[in-house]
Backbone as JSON Lines, residues from 0, in Angstrom:
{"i":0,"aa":"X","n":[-88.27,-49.72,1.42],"ca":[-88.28,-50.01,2.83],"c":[-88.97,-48.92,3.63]}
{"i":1,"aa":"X","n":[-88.78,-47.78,3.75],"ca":[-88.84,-46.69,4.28],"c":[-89.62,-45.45,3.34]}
{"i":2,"aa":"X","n":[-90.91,-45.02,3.88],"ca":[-91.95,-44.32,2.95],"c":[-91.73,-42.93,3.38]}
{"i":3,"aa":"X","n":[-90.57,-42.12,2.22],"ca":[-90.66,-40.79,3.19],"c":[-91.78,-40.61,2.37]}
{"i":4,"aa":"X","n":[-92.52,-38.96,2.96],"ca":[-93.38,-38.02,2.43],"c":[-92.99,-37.34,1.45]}
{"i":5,"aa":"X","n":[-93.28,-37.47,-0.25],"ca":[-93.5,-36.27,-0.97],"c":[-93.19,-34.88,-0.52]}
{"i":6,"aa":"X","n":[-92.34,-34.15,-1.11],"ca":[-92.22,-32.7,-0.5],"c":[-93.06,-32.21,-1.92]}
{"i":7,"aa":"X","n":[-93.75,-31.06,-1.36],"ca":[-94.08,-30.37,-2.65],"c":[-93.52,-29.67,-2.94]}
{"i":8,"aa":"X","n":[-92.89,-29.0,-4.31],"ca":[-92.34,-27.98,-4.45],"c":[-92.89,-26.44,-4.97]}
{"i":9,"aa":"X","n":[-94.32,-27.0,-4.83],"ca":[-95.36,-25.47,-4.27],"c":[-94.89,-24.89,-3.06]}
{"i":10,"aa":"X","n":[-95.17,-23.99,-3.36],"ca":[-94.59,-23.24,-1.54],"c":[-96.1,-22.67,-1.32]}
{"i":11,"aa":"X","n":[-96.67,-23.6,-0.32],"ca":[-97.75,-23.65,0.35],"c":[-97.63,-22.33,1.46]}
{"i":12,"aa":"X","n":[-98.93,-21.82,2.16],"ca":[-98.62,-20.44,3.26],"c":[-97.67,-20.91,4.29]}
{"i":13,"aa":"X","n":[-97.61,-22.47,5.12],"ca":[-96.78,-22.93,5.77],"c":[-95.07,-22.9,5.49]}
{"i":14,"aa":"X","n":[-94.89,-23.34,4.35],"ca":[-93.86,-22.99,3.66],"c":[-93.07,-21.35,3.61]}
{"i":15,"aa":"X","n":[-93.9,-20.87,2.9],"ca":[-93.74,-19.7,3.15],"c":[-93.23,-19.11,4.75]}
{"i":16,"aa":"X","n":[-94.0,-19.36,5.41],"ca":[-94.24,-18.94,6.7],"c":[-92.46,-19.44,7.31]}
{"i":17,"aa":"X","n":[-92.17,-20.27,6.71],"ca":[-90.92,-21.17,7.62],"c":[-89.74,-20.57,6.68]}
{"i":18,"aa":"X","n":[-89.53,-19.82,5.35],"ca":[-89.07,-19.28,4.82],"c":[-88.91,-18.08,5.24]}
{"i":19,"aa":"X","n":[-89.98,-17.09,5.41],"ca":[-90.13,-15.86,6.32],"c":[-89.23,-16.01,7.43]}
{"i":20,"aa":"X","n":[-89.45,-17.0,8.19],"ca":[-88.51,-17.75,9.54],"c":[-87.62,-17.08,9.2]}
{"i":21,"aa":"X","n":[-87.03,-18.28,8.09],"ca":[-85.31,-18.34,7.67],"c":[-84.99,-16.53,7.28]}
{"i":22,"aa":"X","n":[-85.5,-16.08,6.57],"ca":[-85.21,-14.86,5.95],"c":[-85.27,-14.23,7.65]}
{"i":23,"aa":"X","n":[-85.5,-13.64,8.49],"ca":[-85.54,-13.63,9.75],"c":[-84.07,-13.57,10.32]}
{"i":24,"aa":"X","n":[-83.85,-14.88,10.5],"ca":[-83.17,-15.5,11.2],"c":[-81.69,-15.11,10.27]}
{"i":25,"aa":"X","n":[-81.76,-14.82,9.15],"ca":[-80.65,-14.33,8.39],"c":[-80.37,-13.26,8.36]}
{"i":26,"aa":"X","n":[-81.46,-12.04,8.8],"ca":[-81.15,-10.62,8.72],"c":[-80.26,-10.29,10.26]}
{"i":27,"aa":"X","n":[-81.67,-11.53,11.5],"ca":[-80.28,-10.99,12.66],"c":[-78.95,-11.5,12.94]}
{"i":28,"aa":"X","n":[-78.42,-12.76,12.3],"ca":[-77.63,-13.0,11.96],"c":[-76.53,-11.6,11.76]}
{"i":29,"aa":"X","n":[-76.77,-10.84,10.3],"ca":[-76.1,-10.3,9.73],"c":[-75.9,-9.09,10.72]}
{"i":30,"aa":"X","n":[-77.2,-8.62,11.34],"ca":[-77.31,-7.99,12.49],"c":[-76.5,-8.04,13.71]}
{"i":31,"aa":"X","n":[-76.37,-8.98,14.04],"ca":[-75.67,-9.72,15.17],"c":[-74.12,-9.26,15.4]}
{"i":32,"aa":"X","n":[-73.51,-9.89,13.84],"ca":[-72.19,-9.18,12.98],"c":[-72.42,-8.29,13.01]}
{"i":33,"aa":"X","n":[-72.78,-7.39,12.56],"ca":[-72.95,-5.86,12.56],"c":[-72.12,-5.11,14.16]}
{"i":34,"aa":"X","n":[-73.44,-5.47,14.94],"ca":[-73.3,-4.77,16.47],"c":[-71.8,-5.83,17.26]}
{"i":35,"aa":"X","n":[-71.95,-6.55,16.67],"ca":[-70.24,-7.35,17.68],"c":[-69.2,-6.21,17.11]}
{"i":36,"aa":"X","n":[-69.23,-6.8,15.32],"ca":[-68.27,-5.83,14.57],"c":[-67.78,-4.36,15.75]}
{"i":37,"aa":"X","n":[-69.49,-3.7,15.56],"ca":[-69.17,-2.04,15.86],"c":[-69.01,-2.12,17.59]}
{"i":38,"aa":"X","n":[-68.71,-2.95,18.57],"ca":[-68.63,-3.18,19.51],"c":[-66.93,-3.5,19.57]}
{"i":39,"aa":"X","n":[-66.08,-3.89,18.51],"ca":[-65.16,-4.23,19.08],"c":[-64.8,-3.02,18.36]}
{"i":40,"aa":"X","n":[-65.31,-2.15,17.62],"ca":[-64.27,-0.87,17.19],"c":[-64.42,0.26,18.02]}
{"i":41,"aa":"X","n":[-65.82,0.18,19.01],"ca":[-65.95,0.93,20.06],"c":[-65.08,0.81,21.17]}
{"i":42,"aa":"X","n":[-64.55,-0.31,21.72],"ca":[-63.84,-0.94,23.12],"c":[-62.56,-0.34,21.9]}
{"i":43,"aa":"X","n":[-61.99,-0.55,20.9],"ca":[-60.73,-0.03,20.83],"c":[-60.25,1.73,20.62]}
{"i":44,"aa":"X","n":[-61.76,2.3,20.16],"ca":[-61.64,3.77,20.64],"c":[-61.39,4.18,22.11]}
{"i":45,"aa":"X","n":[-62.23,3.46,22.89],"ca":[-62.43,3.87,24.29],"c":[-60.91,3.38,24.89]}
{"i":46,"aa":"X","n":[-60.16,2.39,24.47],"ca":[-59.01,2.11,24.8],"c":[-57.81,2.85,25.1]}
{"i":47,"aa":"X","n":[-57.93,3.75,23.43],"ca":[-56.4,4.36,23.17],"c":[-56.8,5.73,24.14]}
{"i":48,"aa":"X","n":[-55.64,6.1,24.79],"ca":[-55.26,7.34,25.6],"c":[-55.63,8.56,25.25]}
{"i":49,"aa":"X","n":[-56.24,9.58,26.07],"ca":[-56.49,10.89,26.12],"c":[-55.4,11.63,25.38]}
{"i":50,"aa":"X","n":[-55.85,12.44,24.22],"ca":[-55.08,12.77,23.07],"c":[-54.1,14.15,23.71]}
{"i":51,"aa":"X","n":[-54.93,14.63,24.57],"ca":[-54.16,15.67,25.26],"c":[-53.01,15.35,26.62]}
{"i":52,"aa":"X","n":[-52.73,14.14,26.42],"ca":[-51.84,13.85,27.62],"c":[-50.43,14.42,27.36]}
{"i":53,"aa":"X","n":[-50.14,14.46,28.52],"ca":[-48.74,15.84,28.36],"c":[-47.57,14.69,28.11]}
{"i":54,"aa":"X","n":[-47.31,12.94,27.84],"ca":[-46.49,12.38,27.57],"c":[-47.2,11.36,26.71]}
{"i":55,"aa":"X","n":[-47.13,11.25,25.54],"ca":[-47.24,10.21,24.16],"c":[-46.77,8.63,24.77]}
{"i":56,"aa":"X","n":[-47.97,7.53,24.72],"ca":[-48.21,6.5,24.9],"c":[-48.59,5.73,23.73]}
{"i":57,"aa":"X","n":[-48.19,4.63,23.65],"ca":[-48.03,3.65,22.36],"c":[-49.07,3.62,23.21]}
{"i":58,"aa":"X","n":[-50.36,2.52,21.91],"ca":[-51.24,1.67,21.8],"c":[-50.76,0.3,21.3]}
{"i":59,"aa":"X","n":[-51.46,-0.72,22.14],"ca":[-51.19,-1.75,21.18],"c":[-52.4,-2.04,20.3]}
{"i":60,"aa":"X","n":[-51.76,-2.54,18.84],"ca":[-52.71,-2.73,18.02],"c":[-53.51,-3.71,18.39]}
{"i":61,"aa":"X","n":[-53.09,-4.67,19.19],"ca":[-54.11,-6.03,19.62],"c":[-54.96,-5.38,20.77]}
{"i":62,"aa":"X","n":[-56.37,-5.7,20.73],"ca":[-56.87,-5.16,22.2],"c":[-56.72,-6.14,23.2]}
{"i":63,"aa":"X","n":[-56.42,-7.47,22.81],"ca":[-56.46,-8.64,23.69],"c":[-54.94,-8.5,24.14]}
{"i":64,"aa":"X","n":[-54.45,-7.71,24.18],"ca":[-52.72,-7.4,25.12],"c":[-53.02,-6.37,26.29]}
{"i":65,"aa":"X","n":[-52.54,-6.35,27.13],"ca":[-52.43,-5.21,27.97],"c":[-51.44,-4.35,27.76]}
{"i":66,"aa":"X","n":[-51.74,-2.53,27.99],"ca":[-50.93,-1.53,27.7],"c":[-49.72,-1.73,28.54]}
{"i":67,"aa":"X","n":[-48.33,-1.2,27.83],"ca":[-47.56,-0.69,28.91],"c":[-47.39,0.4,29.5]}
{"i":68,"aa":"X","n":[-47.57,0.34,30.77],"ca":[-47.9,1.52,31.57],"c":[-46.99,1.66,32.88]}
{"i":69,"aa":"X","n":[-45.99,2.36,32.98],"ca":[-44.97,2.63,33.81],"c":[-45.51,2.71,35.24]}
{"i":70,"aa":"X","n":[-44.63,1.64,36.06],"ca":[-45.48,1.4,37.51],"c":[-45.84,2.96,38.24]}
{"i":71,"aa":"X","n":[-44.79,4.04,37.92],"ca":[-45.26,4.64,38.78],"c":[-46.16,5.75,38.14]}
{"i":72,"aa":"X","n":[-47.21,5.47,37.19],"ca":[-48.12,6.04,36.74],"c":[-49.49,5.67,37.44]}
{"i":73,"aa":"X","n":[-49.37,4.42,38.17],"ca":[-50.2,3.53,38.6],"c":[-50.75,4.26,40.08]}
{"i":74,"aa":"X","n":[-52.12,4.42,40.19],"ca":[-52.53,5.07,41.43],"c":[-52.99,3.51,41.93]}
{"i":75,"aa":"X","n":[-52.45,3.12,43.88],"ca":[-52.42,2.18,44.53],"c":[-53.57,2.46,45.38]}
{"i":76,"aa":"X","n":[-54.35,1.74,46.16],"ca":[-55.37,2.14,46.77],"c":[-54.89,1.65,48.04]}
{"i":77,"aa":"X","n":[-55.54,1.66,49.06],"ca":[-55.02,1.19,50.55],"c":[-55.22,-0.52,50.12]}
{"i":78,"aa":"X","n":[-55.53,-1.2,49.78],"ca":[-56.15,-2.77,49.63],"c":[-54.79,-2.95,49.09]}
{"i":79,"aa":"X","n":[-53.86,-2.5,47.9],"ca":[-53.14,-3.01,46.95],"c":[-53.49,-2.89,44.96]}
{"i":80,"aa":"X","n":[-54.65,-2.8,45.29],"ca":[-54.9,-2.75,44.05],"c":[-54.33,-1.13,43.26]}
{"i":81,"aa":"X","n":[-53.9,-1.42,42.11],"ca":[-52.97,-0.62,41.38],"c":[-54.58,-0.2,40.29]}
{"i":82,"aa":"X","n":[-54.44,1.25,39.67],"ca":[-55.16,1.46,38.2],"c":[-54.41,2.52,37.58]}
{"i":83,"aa":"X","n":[-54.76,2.91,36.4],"ca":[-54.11,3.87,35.96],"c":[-55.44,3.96,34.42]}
{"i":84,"aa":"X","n":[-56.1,5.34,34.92],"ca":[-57.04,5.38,33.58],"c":[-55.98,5.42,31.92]}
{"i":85,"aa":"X","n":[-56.79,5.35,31.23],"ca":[-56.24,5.08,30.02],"c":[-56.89,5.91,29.27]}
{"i":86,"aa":"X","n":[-58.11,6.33,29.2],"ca":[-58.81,7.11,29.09],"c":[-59.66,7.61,30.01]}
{"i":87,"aa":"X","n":[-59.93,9.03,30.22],"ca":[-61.3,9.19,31.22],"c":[-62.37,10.12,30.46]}
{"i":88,"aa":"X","n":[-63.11,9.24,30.73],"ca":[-64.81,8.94,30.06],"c":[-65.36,10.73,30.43]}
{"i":89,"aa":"X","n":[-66.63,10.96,29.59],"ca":[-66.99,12.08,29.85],"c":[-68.29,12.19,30.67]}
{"i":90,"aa":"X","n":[-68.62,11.11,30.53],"ca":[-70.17,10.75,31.58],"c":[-69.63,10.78,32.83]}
{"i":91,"aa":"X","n":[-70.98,10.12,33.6],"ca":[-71.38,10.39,34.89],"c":[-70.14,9.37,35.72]}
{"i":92,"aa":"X","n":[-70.01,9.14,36.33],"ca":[-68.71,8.33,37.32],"c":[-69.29,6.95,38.15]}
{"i":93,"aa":"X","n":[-69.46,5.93,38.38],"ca":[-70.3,5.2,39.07],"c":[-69.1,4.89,40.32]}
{"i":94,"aa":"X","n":[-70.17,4.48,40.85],"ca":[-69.92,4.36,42.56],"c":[-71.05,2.97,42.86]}
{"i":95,"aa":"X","n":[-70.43,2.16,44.46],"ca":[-71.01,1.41,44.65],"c":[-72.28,1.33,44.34]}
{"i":96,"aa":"X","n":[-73.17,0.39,43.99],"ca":[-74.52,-0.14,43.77],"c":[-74.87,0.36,42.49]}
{"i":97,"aa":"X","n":[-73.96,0.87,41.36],"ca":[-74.69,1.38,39.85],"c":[-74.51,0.2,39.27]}
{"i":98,"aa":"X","n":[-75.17,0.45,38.14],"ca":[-75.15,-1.15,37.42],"c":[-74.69,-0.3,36.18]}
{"i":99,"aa":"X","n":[-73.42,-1.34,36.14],"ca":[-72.57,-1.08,34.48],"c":[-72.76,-2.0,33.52]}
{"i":100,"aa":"X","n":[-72.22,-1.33,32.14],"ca":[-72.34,-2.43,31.57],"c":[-71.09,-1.82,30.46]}
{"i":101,"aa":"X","n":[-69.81,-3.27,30.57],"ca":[-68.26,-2.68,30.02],"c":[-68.13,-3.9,29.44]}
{"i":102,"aa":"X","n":[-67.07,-3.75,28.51],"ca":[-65.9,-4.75,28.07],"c":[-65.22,-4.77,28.99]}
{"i":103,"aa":"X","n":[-64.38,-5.61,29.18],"ca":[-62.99,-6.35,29.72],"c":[-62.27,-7.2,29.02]}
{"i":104,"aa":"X","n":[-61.13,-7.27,29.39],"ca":[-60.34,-8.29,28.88],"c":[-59.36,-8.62,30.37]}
{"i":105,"aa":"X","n":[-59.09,-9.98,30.96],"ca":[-58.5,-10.33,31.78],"c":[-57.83,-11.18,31.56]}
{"i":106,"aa":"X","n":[-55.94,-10.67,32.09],"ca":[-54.35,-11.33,31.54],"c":[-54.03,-12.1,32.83]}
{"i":107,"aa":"X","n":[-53.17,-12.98,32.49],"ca":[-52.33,-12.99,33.61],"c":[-50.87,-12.26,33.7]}
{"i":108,"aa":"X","n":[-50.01,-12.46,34.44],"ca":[-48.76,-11.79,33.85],"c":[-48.08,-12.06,32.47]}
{"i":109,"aa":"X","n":[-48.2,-13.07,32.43],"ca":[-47.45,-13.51,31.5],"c":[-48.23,-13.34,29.73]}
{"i":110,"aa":"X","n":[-49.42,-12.07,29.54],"ca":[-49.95,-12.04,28.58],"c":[-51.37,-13.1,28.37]}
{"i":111,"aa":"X","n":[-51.4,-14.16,28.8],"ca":[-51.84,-15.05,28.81],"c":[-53.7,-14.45,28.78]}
{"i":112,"aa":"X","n":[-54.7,-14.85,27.92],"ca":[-56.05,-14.13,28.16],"c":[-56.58,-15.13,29.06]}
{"i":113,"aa":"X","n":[-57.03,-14.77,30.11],"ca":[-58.43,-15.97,31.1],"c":[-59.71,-15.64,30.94]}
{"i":114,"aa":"X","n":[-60.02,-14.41,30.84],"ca":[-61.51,-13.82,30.39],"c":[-61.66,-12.95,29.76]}
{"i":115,"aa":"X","n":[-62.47,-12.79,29.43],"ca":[-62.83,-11.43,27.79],"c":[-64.5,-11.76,27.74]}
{"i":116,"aa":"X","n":[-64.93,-10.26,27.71],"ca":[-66.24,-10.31,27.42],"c":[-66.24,-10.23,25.7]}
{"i":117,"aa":"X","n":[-65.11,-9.81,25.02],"ca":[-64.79,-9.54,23.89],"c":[-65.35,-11.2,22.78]}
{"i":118,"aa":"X","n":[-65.18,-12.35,23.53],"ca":[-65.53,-13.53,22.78],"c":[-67.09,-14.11,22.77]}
{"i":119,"aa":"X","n":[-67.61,-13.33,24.28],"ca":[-69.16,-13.48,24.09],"c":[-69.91,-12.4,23.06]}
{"i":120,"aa":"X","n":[-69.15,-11.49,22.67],"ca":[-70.29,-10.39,21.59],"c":[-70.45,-9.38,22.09]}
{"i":121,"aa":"X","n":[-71.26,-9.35,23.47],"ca":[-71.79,-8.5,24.12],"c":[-71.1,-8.25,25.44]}
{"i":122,"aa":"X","n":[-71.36,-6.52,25.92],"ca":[-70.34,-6.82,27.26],"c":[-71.08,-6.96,28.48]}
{"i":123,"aa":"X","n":[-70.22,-7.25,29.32],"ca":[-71.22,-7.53,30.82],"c":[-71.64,-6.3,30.85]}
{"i":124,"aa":"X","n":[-72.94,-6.89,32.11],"ca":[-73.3,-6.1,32.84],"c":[-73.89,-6.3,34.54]}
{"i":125,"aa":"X","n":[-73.5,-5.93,35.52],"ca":[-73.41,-6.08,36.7],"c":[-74.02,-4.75,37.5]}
{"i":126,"aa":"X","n":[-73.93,-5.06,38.71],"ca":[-74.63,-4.5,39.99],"c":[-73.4,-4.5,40.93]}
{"i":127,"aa":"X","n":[-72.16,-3.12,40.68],"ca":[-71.59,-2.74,41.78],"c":[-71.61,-3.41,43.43]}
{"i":128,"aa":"X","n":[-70.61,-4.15,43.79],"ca":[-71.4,-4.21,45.38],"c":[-71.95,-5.31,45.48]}
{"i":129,"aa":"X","n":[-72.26,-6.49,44.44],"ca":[-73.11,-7.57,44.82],"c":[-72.02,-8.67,44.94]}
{"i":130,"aa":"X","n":[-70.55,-8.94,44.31],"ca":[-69.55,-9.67,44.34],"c":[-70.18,-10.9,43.28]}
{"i":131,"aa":"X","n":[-70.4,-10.08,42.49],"ca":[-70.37,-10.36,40.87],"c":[-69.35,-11.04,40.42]}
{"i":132,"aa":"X","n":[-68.06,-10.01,40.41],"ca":[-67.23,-9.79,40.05],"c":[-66.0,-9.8,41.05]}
{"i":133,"aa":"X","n":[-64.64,-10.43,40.65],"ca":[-63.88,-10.68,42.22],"c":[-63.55,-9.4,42.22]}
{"i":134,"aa":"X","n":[-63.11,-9.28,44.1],"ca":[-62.77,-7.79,44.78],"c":[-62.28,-6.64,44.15]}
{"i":135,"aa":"X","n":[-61.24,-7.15,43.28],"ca":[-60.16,-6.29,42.5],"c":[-60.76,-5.46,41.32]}
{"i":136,"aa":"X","n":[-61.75,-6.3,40.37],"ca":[-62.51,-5.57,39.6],"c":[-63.92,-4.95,40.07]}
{"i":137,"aa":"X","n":[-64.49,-5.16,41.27],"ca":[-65.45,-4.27,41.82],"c":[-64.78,-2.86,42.56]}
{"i":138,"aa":"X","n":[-63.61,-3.1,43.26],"ca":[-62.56,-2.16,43.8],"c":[-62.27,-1.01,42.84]}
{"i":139,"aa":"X","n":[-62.09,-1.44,41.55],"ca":[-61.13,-0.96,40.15],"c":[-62.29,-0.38,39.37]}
{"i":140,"aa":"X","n":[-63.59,-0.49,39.47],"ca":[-64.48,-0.08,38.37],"c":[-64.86,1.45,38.78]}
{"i":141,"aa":"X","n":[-65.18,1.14,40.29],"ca":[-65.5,2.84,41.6],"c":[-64.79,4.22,40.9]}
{"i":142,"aa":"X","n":[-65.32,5.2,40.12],"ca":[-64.79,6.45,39.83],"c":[-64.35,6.08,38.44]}
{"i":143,"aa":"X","n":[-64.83,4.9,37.55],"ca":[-64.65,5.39,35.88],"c":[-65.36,6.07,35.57]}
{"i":144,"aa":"X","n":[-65.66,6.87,34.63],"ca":[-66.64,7.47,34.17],"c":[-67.19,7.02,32.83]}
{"i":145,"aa":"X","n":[-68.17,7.38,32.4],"ca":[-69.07,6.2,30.93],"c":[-67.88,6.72,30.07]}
{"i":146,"aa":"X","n":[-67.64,6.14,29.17],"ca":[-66.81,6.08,27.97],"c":[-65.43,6.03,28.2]}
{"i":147,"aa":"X","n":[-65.07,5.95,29.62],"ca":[-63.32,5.86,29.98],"c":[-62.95,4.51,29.66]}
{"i":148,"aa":"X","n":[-61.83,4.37,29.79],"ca":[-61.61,2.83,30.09],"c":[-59.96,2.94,30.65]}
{"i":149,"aa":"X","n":[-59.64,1.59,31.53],"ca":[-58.8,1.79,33.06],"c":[-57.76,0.05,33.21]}
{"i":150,"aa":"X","n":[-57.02,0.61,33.32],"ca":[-56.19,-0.68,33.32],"c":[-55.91,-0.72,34.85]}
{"i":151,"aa":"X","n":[-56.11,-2.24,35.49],"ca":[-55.92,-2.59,36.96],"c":[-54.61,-3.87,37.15]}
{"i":152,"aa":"X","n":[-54.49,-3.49,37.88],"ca":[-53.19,-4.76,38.1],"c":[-53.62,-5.24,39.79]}
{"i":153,"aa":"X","n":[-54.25,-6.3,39.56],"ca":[-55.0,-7.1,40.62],"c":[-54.11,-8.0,41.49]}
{"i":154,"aa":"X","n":[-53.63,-7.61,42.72],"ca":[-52.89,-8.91,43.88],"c":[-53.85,-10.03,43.39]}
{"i":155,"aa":"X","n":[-52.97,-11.06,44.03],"ca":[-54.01,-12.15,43.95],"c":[-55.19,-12.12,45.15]}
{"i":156,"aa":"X","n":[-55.06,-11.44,46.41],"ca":[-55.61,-11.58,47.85],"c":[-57.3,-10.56,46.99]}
{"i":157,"aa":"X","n":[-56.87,-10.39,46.22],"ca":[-58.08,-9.38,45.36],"c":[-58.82,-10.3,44.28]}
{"i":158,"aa":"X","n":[-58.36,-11.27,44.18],"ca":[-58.69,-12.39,42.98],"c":[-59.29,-13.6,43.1]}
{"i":159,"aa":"X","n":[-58.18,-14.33,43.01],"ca":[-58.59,-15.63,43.47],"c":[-57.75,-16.48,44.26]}
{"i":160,"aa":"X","n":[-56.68,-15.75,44.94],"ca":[-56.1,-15.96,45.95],"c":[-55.19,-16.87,45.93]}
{"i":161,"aa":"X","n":[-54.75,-17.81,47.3],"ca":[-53.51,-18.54,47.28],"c":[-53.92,-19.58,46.27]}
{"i":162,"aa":"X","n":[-54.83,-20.31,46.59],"ca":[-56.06,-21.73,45.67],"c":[-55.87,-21.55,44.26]}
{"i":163,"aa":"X","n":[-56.22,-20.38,43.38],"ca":[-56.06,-19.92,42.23],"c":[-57.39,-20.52,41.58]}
{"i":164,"aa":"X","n":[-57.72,-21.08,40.3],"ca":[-58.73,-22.09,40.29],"c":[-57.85,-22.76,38.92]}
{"i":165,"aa":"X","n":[-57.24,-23.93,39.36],"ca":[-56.15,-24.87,38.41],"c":[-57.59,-25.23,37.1]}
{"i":166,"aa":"X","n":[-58.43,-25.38,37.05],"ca":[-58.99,-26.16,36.18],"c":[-59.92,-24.89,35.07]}
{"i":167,"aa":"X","n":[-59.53,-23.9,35.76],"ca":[-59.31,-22.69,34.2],"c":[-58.65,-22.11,33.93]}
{"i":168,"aa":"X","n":[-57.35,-22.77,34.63],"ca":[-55.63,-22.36,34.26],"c":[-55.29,-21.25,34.74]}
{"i":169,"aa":"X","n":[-55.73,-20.83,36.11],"ca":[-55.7,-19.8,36.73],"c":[-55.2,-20.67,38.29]}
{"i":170,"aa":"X","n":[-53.44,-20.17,37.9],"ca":[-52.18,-20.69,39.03],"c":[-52.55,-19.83,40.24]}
{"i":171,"aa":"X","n":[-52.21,-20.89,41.21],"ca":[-51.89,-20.06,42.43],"c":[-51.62,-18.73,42.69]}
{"i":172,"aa":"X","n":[-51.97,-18.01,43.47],"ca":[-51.36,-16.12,44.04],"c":[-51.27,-15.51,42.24]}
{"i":173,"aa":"X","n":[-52.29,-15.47,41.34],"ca":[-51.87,-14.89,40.25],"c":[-52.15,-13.72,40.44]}
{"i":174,"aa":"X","n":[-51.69,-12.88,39.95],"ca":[-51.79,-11.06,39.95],"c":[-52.24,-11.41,38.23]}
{"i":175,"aa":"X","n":[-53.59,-10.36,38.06],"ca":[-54.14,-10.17,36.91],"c":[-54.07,-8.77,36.26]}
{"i":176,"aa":"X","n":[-54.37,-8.52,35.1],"ca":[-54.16,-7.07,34.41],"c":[-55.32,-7.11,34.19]}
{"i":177,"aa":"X","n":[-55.97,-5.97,34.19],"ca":[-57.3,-6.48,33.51],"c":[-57.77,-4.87,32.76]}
{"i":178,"aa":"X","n":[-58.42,-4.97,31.46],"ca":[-58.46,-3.87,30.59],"c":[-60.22,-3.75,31.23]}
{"i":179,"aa":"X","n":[-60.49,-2.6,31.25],"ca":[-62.26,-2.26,31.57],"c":[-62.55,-1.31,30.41]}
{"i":180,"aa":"X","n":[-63.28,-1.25,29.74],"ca":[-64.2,-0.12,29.03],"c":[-65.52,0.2,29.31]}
{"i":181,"aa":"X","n":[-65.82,1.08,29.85],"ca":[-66.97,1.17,30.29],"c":[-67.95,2.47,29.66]}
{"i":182,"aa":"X","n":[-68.94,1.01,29.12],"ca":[-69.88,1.65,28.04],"c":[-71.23,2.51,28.63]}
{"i":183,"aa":"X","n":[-71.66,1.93,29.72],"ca":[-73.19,2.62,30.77],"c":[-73.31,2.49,31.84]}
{"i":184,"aa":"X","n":[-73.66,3.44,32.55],"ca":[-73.72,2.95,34.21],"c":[-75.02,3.82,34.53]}
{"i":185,"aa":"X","n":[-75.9,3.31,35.29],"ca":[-77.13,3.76,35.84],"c":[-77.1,3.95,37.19]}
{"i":186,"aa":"X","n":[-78.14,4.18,37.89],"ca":[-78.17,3.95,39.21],"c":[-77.04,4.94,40.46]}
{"i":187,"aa":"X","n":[-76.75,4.5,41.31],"ca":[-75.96,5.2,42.33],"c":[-74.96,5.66,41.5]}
{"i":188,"aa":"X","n":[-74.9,7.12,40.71],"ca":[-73.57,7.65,39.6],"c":[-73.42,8.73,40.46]}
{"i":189,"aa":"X","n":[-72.37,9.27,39.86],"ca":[-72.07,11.15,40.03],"c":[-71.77,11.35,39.23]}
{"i":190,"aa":"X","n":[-71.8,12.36,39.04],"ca":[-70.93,13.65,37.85],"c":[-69.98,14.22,38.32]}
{"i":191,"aa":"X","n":[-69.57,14.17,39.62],"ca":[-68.23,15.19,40.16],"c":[-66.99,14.2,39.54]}
C-alpha cells in the first residue's frame, strides 16, 4: 500500500552529519546535568550558616524547607518585611538597579513550595527596581552580598495581597518565606 524509502545502512556524509547532531546533543545533555547537579550543591553551601556564629543553628537537610529562625533574630524594616541573613556573602552588596542573578525557593506558611528557581535548572536573573519581582523580594534582596544567602518572611501587602492569585494556589493575605542565594550582582553594587 504505502512505498516507504529504503534506508541505507551506509552512513552517507549526511548521515554522519545528523549523528554528529545526536553525539552533540548528548554531550550537552550530560552537560546540562552536570551544571544543574553543581548548582544545587552550590545553593546548599551558600545556605548553611556562617560557621563562626556565636549560637549553633540546625540546617535542614531539604533545601526546599525553610530554616528555623527565631522571630527575634529577624531584622524588620519600616514596610514590615522581616530578613535574617543566613549567610553573609563576601562580595560586593547590591543596591537598587544591580542586576542579580540567585536561587530562591518560595513557601507559604504552611511549608507548602509556590516557586523555586531550583526546578527550572538555572537561577533567575533580574534588574533591581524594575518590579520584576513582588515588593517583598525586591525590598529583601537590597544589602546581600554575592555568595550570602537570606531568609525573608513577606506580609502579604508585600506580595500578592488581599486577592492572593487562587489559580496558583496562592490564598488570600498569604505571608511567604522565601530562601534567596545570591550567586552575581553587577551594576549599581558596593563593597561597604
Amino acid at each position: 500500500m504505502f512505498d516507504f524509502p529504503r534506508l541505507s545502512l551506509a552512513a552517507g556524509p549526511r548521515q554522519r552529519d545528523v549523528e554528529g547532531k545526536a553525539g552533540n546533543a548528548c554531550r550537552n545533555g550530560v552537560i546540562a546535568t552536570r551544571i544543574l547537579r553543581l548548582s544545587v550543591f552550590l545553593l546548599l553551601v551558600l545556605m548553611l550558616p556562617a560557621c563562626d556564629s556565636a549560637e549553633p543553628q540546625t540546617v535542614n537537610s531539604d533545601p526546599l524547607l525553610p530554616e528555623d529562625v527565631r522571630p527575634e533574630d529577624y531584622t524588620t524594616t519600616a514596610s514590615g518585611l522581616r530578613y535574617f541573613d543566613l549567610k553573609v556573602g563576601e562580595g560586593i552588596s547590591v543596591r537598587p538597579q544591580s542586576i542579580v542573578q540567585f536561587h530562591y525557593v518560595m513557601w507559604l506558611e504552611d511549608d507548602r513550595v509556590i516557586d523555586t528557581s531550583l526546578n527550572r535548572g538555572s537561577p533567575a536573573t533580574v534588574v533591581l527596581g524594575e518590579g520584576t519581582l513582588i515588593p517583598g523580594m525586591e525590598e529583601g534582596m537590597i544589602g546581600i552580598r554575592v555568595g550570602g544567602s537570606r531568609q525573608l518572611i513577606v506580609p502579604p501587602d508585600l506580595a500578592y495581597g488581599a486577592e492572593g492569585v487562587p489559580n496558583a494556589g496562592i490564598p488570600p493575605n498569604a505571608t511567604f518565606i522565601v530562601g534567596i542565594a545570591l550567586l552575581d550582582a553587577v551594576g549599581q553594587t558596593t563593597t561597604e
